[in-house]
C-alpha positions as CSV (number, residue, x, y, z in Angstrom):
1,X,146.7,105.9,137.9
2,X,146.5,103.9,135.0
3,X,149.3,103.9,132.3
4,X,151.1,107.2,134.2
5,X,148.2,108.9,133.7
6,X,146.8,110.4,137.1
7,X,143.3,111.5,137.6
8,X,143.8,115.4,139.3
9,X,139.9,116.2,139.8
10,X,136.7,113.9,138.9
11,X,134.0,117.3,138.8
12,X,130.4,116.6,137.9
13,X,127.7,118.8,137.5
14,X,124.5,116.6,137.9
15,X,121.2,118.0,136.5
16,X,123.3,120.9,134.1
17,X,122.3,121.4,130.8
18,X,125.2,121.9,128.1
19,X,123.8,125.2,126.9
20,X,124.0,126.5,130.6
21,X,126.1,129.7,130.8
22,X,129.2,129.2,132.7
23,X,128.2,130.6,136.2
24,X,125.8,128.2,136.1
25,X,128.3,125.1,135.3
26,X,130.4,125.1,138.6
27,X,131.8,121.5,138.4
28,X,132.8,123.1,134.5
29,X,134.6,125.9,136.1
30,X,136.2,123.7,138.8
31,X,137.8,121.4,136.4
32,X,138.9,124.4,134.0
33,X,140.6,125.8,137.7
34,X,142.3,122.2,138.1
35,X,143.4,122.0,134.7
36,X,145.5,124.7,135.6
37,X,146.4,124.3,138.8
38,X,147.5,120.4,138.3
39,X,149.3,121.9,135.3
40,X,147.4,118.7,133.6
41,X,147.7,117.9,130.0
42,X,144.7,116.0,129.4
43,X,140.9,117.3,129.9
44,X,138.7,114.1,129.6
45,X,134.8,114.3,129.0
46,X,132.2,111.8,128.5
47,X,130.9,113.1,125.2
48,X,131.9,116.3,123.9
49,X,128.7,117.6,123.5
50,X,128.5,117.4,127.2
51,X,130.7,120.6,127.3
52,X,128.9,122.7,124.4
53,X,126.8,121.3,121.7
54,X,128.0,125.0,119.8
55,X,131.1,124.1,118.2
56,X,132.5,127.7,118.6
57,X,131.4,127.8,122.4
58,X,133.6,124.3,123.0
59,X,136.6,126.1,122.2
């Protein structure tokens, strides 16, 4: 915990491409789970082409 922030769910997915479909991104779909499970406000990434590099497929 670091400045009351608390860290819910470190999820990886080692060796997954960004343009990966979703099904294929499980450590993706676990931390969108946590987000709302934790009812956290804060999603934290690396680089945020690490989610999507398609602008419209971040969202």
């Amino acid at each position: 915990m670091h400045e009351g922030v608390r860290v819910a769910v470190w999820c990886i997915d080692h060796g997954v491409r960004s343009v990966s479909p979703m099904a294929e991104r499980p450590a993706l779909r676990a931390a969108l789970v946590a987000l709302r499970q934790d009812n956290a406000g804060v999603f934290v990434v690396a680089k945020r082409d690490r989610i999507a590099r398609d602008v419209v497929l971040a969202l």
